[in-house]
FIFIDO-149931 format. One line per 10 residues: their letters; for each residue x, y, z of N, C-alpha, C. Coordinates in steps of 0.001 Angstrom, whole numbers, plus 500000, padded with zeros to 6 digits. Example, Ala and Ser with C-alpha at 12.3 -4.5 7.8 and 13.67 -1.06 7.14 Angstrom:
FIFIDO-149931
as	513190:494310:507800:512300:495500:507800:513200:496700:507800 ~ 512850:497750:507080:513670:498940:507140:512900:500030:507870
end
This chain:
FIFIDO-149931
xxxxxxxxxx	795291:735578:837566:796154:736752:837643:796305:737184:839102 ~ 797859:737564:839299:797623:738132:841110:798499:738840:840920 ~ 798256:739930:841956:799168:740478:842777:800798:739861:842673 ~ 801713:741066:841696:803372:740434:841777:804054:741611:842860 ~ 803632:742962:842817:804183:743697:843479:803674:745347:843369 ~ 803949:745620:844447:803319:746873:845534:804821:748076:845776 ~ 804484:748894:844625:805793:749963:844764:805359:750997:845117 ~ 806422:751680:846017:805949:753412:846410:807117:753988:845503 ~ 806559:755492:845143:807554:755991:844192:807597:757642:844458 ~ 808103:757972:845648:808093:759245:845858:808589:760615:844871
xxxxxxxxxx	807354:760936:844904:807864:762721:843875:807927:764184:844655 ~ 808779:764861:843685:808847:766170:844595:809476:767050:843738 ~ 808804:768124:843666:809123:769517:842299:809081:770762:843631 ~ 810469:771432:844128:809851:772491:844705:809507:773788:843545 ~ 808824:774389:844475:808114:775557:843360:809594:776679:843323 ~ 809031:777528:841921:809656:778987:842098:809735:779438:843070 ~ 808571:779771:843375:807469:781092:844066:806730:780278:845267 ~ 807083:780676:846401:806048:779755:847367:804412:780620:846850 ~ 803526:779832:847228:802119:780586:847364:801258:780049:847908 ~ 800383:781011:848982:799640:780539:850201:798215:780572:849969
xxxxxxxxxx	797531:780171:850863:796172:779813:851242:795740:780198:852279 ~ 794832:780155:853126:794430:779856:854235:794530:779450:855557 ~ 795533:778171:854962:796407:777470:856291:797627:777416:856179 ~ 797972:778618:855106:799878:778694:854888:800536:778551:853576 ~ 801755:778322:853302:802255:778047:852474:802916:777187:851814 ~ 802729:777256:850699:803399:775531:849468:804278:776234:849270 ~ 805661:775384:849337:806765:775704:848709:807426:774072:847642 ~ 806563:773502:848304:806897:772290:846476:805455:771326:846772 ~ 805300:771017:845456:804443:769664:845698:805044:768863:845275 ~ 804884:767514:846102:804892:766654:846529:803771:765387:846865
xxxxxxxxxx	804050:764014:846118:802980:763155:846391:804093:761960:846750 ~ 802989:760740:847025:803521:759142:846729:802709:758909:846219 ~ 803320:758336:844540:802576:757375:844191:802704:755901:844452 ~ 801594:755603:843967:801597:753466:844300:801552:753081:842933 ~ 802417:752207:842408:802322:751082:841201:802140:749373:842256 ~ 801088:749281:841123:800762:747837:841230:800974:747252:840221 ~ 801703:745876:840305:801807:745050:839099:801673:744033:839515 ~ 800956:743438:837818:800125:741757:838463:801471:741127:837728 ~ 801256:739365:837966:802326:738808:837926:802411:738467:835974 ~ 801397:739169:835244:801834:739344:833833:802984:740723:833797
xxxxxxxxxx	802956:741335:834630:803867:742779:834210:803026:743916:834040 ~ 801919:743592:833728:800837:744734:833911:801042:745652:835135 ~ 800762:747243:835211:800807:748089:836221:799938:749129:836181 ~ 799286:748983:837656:798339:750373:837781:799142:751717:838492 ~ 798483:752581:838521:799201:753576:839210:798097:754492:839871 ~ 798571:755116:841017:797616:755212:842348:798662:756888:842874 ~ 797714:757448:843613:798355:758362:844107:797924:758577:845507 ~ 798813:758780:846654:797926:759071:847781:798272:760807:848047 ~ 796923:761619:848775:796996:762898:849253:798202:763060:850348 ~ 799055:764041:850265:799619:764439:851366:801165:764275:851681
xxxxxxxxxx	801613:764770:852837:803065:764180:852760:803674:763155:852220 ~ 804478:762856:851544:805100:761494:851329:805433:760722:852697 ~ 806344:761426:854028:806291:761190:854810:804876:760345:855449 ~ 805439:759049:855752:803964:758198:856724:803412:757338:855234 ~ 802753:758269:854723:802007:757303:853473:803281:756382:853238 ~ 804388:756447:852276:805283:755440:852063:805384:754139:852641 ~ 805501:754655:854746:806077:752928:855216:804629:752490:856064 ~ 803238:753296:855718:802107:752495:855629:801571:751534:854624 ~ 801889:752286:853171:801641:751306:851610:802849:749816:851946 ~ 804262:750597:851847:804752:749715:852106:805016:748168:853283
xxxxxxxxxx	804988:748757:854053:804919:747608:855109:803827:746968:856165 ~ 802573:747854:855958:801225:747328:856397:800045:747025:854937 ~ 800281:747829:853740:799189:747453:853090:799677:746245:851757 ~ 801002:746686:851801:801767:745989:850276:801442:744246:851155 ~ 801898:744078:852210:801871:742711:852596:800817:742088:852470 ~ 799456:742503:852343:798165:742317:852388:797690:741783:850554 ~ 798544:742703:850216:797890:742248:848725:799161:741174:847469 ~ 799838:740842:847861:801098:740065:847656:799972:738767:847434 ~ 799946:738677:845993:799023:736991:845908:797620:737546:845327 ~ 797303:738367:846039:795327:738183:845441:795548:738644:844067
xxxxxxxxxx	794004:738110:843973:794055:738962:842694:793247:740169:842552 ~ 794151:741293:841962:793873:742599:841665:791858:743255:841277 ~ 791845:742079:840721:790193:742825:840419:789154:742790:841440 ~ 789456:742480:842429:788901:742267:843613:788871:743612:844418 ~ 788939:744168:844065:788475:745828:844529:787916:746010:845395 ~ 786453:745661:845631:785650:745440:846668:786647:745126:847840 ~ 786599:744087:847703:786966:743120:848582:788432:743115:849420 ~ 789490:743893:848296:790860:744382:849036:790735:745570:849690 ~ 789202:746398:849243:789607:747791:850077:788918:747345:851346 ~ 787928:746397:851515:787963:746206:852909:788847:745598:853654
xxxxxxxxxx	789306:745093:853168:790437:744051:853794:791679:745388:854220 ~ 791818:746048:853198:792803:747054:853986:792677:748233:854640 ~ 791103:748331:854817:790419:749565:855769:790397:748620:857049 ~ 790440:747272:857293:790131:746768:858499:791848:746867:858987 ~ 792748:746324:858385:793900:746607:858919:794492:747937:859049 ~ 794058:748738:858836:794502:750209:858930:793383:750375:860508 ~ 792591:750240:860677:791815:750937:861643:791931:749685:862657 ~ 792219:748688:862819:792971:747604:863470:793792:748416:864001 ~ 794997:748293:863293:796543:748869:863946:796488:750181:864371 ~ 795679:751238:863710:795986:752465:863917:795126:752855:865511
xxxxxxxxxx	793998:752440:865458:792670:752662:866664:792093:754202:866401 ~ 793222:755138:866663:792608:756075:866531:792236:757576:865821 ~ 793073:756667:864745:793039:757489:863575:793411:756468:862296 ~ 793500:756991:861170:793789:755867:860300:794462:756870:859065 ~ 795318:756264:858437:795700:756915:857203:795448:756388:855886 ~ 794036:757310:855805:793348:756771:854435:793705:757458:853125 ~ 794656:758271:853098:795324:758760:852251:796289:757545:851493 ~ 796533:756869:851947:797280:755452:851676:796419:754335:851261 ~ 795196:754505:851755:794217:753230:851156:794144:753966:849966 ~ 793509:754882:849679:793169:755661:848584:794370:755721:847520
xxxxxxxxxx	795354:755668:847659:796061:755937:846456:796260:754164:846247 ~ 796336:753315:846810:796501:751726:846848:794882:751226:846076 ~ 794090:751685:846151:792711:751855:845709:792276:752283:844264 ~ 793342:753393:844060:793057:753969:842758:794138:753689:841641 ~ 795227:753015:842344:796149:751776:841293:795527:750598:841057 ~ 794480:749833:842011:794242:748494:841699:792764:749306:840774 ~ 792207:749908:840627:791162:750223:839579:791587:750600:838241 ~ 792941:751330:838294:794056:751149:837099:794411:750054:836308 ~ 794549:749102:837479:795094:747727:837122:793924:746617:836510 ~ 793011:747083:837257:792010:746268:836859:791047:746561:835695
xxxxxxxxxx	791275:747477:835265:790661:748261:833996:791380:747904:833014 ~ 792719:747530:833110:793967:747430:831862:793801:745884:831510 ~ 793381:744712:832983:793659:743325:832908:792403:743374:832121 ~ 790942:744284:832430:789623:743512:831571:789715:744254:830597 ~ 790720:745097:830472:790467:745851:829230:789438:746520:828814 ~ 788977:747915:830166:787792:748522:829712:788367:749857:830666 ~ 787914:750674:830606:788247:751762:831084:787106:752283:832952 ~ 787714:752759:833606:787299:752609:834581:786031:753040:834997 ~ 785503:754172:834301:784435:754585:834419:782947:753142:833860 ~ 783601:752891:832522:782487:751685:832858:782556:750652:833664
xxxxxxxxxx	783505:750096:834600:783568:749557:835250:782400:749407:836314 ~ 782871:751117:836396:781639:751571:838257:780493:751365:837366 ~ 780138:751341:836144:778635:751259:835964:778289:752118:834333 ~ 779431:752665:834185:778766:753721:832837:778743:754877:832419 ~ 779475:755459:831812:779590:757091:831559:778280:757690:830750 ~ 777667:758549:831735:776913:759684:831302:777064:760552:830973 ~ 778999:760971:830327:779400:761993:829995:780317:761533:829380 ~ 780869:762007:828185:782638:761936:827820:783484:763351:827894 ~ 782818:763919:828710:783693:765194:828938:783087:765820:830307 ~ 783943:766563:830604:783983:767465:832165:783606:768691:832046
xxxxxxxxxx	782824:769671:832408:783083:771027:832433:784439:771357:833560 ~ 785061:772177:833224:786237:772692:834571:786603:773516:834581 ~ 786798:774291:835824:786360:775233:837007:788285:775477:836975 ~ 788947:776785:837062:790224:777161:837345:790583:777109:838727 ~ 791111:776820:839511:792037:776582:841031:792944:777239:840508 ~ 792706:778480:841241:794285:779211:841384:794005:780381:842096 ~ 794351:781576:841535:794621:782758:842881:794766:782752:844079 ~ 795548:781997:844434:796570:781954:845921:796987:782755:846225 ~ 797526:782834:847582:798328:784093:847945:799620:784535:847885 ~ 800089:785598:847579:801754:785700:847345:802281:786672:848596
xxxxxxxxxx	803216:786625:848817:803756:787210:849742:804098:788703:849190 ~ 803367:789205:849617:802840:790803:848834:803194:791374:850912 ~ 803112:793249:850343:802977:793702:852185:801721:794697:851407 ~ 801066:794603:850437:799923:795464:850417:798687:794820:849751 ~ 797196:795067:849892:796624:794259:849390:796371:795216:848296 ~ 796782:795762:847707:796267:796147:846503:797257:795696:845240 ~ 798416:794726:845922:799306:794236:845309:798609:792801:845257 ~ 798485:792071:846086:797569:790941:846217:796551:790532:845180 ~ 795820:791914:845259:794275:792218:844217:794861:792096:842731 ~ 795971:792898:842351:796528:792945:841203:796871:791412:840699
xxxxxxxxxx	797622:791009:841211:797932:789822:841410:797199:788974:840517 ~ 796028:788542:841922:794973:788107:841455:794215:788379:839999 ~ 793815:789265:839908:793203:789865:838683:794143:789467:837044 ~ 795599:789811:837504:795650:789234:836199:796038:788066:836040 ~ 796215:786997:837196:795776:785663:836769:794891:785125:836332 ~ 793082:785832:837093:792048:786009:836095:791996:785975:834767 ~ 792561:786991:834319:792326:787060:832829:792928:786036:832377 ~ 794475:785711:832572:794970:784599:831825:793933:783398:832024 ~ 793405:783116:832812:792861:781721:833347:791315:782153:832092 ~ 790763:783228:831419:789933:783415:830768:790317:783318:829310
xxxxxxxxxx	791133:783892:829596:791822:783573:827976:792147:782430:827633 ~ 792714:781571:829038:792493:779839:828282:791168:779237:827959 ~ 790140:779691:828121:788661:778944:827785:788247:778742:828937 ~ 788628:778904:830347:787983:778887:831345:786869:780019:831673 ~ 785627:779040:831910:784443:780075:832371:783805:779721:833529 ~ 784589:779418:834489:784511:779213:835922:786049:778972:836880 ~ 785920:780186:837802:787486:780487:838648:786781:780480:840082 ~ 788041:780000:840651:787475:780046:842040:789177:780598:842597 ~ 788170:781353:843872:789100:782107:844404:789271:781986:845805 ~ 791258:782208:845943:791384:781703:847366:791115:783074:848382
xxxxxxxxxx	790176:782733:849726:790403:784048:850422:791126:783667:851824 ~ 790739:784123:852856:791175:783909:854023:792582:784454:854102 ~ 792555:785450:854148:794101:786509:854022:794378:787025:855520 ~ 793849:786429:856253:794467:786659:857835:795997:785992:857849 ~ 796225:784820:856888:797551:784450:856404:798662:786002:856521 ~ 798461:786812:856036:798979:787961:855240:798898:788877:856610 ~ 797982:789105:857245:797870:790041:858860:796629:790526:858390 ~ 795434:790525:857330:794275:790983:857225:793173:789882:857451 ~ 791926:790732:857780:791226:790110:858026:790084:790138:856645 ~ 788424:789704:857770:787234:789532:856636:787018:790699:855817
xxxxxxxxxx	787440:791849:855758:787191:792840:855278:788091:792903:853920 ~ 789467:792232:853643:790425:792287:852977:789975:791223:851972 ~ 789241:789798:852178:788974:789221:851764:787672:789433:851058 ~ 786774:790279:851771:785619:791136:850728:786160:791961:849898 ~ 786568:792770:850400:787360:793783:849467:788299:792731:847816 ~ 788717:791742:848092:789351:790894:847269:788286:790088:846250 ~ 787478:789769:846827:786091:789585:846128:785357:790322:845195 ~ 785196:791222:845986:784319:792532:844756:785395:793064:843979 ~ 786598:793221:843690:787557:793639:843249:787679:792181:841567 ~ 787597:790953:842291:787341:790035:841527:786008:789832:840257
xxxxxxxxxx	784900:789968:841327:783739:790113:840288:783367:791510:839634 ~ 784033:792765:840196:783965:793897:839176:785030:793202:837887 ~ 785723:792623:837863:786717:792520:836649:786308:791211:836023 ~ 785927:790049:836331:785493:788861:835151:784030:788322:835507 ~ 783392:789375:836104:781645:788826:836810:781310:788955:835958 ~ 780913:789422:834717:780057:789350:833628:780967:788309:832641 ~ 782030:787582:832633:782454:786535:831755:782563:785625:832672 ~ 782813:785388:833592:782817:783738:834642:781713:784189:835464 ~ 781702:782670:836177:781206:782262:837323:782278:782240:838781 ~ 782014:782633:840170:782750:783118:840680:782664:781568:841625
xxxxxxxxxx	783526:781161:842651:783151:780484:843946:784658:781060:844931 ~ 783948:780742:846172:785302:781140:846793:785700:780295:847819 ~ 786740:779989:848039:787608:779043:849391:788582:779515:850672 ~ 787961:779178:851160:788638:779666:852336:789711:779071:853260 ~ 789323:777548:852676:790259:776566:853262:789985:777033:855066 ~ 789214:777010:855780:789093:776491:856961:789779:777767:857713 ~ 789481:778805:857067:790273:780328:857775:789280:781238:858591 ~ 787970:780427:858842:787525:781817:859604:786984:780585:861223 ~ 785978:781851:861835:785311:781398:863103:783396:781594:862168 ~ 782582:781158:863115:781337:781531:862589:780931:782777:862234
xxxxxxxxxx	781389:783558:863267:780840:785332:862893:781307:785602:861625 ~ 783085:785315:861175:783140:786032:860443:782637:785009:859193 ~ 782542:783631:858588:782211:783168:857876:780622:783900:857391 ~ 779845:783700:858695:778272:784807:858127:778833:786048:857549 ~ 779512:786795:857803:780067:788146:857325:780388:788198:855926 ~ 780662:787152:855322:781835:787187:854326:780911:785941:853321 ~ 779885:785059:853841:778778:784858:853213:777766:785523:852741 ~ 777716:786380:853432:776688:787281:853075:777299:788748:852055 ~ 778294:788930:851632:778531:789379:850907:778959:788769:849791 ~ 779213:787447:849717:779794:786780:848732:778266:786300:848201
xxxxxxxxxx	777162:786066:849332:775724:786546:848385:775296:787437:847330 ~ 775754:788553:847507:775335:789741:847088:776304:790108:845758 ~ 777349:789456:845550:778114:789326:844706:777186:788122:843575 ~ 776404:787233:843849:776253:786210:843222:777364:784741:843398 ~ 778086:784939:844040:779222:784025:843847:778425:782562:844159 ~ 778810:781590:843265:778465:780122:843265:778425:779166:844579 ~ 779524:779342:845281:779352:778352:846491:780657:779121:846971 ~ 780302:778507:848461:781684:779213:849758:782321:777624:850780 ~ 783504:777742:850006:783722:776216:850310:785084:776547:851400 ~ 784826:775311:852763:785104:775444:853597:785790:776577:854347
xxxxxxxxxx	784494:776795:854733:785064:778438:855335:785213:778410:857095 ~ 784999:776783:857287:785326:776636:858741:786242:775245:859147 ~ 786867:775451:859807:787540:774069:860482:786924:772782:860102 ~ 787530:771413:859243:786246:770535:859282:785988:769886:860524 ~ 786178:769549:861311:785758:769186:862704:784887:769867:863323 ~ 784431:771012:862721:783200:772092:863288:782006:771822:862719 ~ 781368:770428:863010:780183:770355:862094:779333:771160:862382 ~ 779177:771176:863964:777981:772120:864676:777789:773148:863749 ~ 779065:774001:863489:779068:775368:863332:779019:775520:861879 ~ 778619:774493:861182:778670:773774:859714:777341:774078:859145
xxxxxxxxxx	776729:773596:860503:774979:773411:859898:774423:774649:860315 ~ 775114:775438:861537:774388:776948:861873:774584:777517:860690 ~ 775833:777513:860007:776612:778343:858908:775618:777854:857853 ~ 774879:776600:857608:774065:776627:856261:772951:777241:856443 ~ 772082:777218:857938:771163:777473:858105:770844:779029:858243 ~ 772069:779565:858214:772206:781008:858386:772463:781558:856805 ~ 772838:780928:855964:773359:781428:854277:772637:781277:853409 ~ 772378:781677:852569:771653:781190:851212:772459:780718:849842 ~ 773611:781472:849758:774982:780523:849276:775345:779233:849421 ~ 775406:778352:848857:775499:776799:849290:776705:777408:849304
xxxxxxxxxx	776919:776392:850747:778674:775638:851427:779039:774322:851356 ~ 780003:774994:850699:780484:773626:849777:781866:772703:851098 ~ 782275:771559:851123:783456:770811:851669:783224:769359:851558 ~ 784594:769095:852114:784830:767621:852335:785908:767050:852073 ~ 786875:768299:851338:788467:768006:850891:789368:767338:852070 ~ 788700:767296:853547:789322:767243:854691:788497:765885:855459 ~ 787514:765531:854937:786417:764169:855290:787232:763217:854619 ~ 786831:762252:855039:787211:760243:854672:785566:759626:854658 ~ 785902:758472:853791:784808:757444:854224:783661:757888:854299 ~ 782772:757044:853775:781140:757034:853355:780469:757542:854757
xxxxxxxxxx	780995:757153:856150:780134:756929:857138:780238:758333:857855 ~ 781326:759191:857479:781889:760645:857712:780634:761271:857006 ~ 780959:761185:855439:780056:761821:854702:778182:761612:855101 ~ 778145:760293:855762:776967:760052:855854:776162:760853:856558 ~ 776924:761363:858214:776702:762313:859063:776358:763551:858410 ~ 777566:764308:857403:777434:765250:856897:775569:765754:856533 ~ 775052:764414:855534:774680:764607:854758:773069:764535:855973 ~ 773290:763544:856817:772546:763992:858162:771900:764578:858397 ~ 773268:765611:858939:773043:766513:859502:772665:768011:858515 ~ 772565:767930:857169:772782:768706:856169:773394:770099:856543
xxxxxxxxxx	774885:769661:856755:775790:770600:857346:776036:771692:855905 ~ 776200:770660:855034:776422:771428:853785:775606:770957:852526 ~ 775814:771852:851513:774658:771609:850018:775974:771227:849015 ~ 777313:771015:849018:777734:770289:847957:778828:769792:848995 ~ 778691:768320:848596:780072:767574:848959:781096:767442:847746 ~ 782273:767539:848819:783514:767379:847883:784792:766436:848373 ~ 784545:765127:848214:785326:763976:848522:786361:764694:847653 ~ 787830:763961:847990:788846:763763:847690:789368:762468:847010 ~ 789517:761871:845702:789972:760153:845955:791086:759700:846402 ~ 792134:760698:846387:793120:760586:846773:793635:761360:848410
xxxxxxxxxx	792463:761254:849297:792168:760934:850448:790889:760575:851127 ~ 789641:760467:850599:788856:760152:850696:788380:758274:850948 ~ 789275:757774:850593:788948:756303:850641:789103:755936:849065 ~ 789656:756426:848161:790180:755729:846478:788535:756258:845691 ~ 789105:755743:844839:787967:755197:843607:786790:754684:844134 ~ 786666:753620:845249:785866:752631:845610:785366:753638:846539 ~ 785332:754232:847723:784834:755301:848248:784015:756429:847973 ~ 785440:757066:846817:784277:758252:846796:783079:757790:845348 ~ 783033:756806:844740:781645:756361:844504:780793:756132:844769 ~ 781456:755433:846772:780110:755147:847385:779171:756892:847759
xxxxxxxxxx	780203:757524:847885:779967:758859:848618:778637:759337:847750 ~ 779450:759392:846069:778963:759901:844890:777214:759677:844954 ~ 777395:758033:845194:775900:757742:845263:774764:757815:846254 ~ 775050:758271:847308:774532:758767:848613:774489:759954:848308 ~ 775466:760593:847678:774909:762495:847914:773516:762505:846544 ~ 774203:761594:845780:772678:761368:844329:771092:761164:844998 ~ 771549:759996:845633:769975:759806:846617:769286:760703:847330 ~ 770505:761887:848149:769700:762802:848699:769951:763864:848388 ~ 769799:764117:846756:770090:765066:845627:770774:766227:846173 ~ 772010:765640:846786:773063:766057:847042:774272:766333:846252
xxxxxxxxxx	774566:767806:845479:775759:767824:844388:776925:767062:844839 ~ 777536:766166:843982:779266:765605:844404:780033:766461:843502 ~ 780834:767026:843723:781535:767815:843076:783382:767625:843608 ~ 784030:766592:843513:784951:765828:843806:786540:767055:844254 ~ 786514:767173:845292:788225:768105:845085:789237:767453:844198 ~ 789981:768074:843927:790987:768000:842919:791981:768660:843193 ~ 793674:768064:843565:794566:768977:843529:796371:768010:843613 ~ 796375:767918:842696:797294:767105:842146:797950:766464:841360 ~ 798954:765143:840908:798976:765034:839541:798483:764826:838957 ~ 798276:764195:837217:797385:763749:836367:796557:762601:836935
xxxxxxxxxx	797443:761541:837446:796572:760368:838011:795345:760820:838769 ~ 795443:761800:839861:794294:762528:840870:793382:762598:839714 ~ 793774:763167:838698:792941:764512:837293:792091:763022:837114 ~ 792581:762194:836443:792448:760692:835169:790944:760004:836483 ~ 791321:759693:837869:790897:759132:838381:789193:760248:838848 ~ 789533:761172:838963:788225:761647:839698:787169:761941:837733 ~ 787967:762566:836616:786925:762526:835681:786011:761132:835434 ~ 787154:760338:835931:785916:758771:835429:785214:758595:836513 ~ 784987:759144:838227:783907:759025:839000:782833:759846:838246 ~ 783261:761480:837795:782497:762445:837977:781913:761794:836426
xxxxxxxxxx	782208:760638:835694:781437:760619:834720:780408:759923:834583 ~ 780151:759364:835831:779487:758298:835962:778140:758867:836848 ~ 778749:760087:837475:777805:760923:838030:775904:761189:836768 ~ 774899:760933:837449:774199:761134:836783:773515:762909:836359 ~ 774128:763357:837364:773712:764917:837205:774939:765744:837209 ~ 775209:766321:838458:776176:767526:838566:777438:766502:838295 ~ 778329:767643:837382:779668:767329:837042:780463:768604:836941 ~ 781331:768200:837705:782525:769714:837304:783724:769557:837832 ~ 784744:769390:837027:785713:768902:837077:786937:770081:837763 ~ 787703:769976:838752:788494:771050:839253:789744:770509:838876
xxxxxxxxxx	790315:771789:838346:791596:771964:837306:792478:773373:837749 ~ 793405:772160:838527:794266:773438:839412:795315:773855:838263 ~ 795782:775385:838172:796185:776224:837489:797393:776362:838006 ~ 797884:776429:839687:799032:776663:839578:800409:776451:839598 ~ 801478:776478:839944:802692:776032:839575:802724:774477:839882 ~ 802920:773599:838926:803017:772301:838761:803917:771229:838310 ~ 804818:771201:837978:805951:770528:836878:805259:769000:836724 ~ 804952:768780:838189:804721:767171:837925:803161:766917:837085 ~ 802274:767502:837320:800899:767759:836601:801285:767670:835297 ~ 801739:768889:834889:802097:769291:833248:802981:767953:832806
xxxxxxxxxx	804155:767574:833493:805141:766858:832767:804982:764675:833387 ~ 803969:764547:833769:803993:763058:834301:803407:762099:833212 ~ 802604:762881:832641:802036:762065:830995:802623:762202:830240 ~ 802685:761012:829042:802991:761582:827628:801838:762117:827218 ~ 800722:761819:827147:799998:763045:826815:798827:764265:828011 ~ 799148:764955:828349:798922:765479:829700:797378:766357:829292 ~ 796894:766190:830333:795564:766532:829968:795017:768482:829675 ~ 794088:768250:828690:794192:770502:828120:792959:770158:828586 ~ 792569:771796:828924:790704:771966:828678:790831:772246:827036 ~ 789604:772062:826686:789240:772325:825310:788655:774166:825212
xxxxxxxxxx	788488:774256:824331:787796:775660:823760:786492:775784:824405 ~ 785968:774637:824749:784404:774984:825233:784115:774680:827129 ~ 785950:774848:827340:786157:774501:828759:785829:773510:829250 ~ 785594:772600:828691:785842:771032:829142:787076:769929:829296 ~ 787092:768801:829712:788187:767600:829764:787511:766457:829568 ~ 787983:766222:828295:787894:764884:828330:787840:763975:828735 ~ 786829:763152:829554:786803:761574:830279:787912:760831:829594 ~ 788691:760547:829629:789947:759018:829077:788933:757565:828628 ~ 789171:757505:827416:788172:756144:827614:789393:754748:826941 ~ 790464:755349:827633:791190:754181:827485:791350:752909:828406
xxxxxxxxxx	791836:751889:828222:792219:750789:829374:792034:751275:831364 ~ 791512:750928:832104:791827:751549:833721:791975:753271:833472 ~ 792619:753906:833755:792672:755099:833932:792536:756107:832954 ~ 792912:755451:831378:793144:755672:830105:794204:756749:830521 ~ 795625:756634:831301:796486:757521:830558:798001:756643:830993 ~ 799000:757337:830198:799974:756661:830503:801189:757613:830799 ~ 801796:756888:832165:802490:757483:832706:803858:757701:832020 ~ 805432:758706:831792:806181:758712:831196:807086:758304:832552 ~ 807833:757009:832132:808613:756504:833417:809507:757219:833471 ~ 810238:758562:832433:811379:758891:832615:811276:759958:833220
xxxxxxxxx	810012:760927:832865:809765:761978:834258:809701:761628:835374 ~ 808830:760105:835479:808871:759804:836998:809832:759821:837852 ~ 811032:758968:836863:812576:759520:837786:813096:760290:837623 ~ 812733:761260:836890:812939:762652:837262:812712:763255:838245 ~ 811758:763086:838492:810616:763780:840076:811206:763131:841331 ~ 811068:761696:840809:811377:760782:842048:812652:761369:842727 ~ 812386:760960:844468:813008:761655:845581:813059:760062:846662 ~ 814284:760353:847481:813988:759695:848710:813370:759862:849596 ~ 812883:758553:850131:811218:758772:850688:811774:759464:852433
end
């Protein structure tokens, strides 16, 4: 069996409602996906993080040429082959957002040709279901924060009333013209209203300096809140490991890390107490397993980011199932068309706030080709 062909298939849903974060604002999402098909007609499907822009005429014209002929189950062996030509050509940077979605189609593909589902592949599910955590309360373009707070709050409840019993919340509202004080204030405003029915965590997406991250840790202590995930630049490891050594809140990141040898430092330097690879920028399937099993050894939580279509969803539950301890699956809440509408059957939490592991063929889900060209855009 080999390698027949290497497709990019650009999508794009702009939103209603733009809504911000930390480092700004979404006004559509947008991915590339990768289909692989072997020369039976068989096809995996892959997603890479980030602009469509760049990923496209990297899959296409540096990585597609590479895999034209082999054969697909060779996983191992193609993701090195196309981490050496990416960091070859590139020198000084590399776009592993493109290995990764090329990575997490051929584990698709190769799950469908042996006919087993991907999680036993890596080794074995210790779970057939996910606990999962709500992604949402973003920011809206409000001019008061008590409009903001509102906001927030009753997305809360809805996100409780679906069976969710863990929300995480976006802060870093210097976006908006406020500072750490607006974002405490947004906090306790949060856990006075669902702290006795959820579990709280909060994100900052990379919005403060050190002073104010201690500031805004230390009250998000006193709240109880679960973990404070990237609350600094990731290139600030220094100020990574002062920031753990100064908190008692584990700090959580890694949505912004690549590659085992990134994470390895991390884990080093014990900058932080939960890593959170990306597969769909992190280095694929084949990556963040290696990651998975290095943070296990130095009983380090993996707790995988998540923020994208179903494929992202399909691909990180079968790492996190293979996980022997911590599992928790992140299940973004907000405006989506392509999430909700890319499966025929699209993935629910259940009543007891879980997701189902897929224990079908590679990814166990199947894509609906007619939404795809629906979505689909020029690259």
């Amino acid at each position: 069996m080999k390698i027949a062909s290497v497709e990019t298939i650009p999508v794009k849903h702009t939103l209603k409602e733009p809504f911000g974060n930390g480092q700004g604002w979404t006004t559509s999402r947008q991915y590339l996906i990768v289909r692989v098909t072997s020369s039976d007609g068989i096809a995996g499907y892959g997603e890479c993080w980030g602009p469509i822009a760049g990923n496209d005429r990297v899959v296409g014209e540096i990585i597609a040429p590479l895999l034209i002929g082999q054969d697909p189950t060779d996983t191992a062996r193609l993701w090195e082959q196309i981490h050496f030509k990416l960091r070859w050509a590139y020198h000084s940077f590399a776009p592993y957002s493109a290995l990764s979605g090329v990575d997490i189609a051929l584990w698709d593909l190769k799950g469908k040709l042996i006919g087993q589902p991907v999680h036993k592949l890596l080794g074995g599910a210790f779970r057939d279901s996910v606990p999962a955590y709500a992604t949402g309360h973003y920011f809206r373009r409000v001019d008061r924060l008590e409009d903001q707070i509102s906001a927030v709050l009753q997305e809360a409840k809805e996100h409780l009333s679906e069976g969710f019993k863990t929300l995480k919340l976006k802060i870093g509202l210097k976006l908006l013209g406020w500072g750490p004080e607006a974002d405490i204030a947004l906090m306790r405003a949060l856990h006075e209203e669902v702290g006795s029915r959820a579990s709280l965590m909060i994100d900052a997406n990379c919005a403060y300096s050190l002073p104010e991250a201690i500031k805004v840790g230390r009250a998000a202590e006193e709240l109880g809140v679960s973990w404070f995930e990237e609350p600094l630049p990731p290139d600030d490891l220094d100020n990574y490991v002062r920031l753990s050594e100064k908190l008692d809140i584990p700090v959580a990141a890694g949505e912004s890390w690549a590659l085992l040898s990134r994470f390895h430092e991390v884990f080093r330097r014990q900058a932080v107490s939960i890593a959170q690879p990306d597969v769909c920028s992190a280095g694929g399937i084949t990556e963040v397993k290696r990651i998975a099993d290095l943070a296990h050894a130095l009983n380090v939580p993996c707790i995988p980011h998540v923020w994208g279509t179903p494929i992202a969803l399909a691909a990180s539950l079968h790492v996190l199932a293979t996980l022997p301890r911590h599992a928790l699956l992140e299940f973004d809440r907000s405006e989506n068309a392509i999430r909700e509408g890319l499966l025929t059957r699209p993935f629910a939490v259940r009543p007891d706030s879980t997701v189902a592991v897929p224990d079908g063929p590679g990814l166990g889900i199947e894509v609906d080709e007619e939404q795809l060209d629906r979505f689909r855009v020029a690259a």
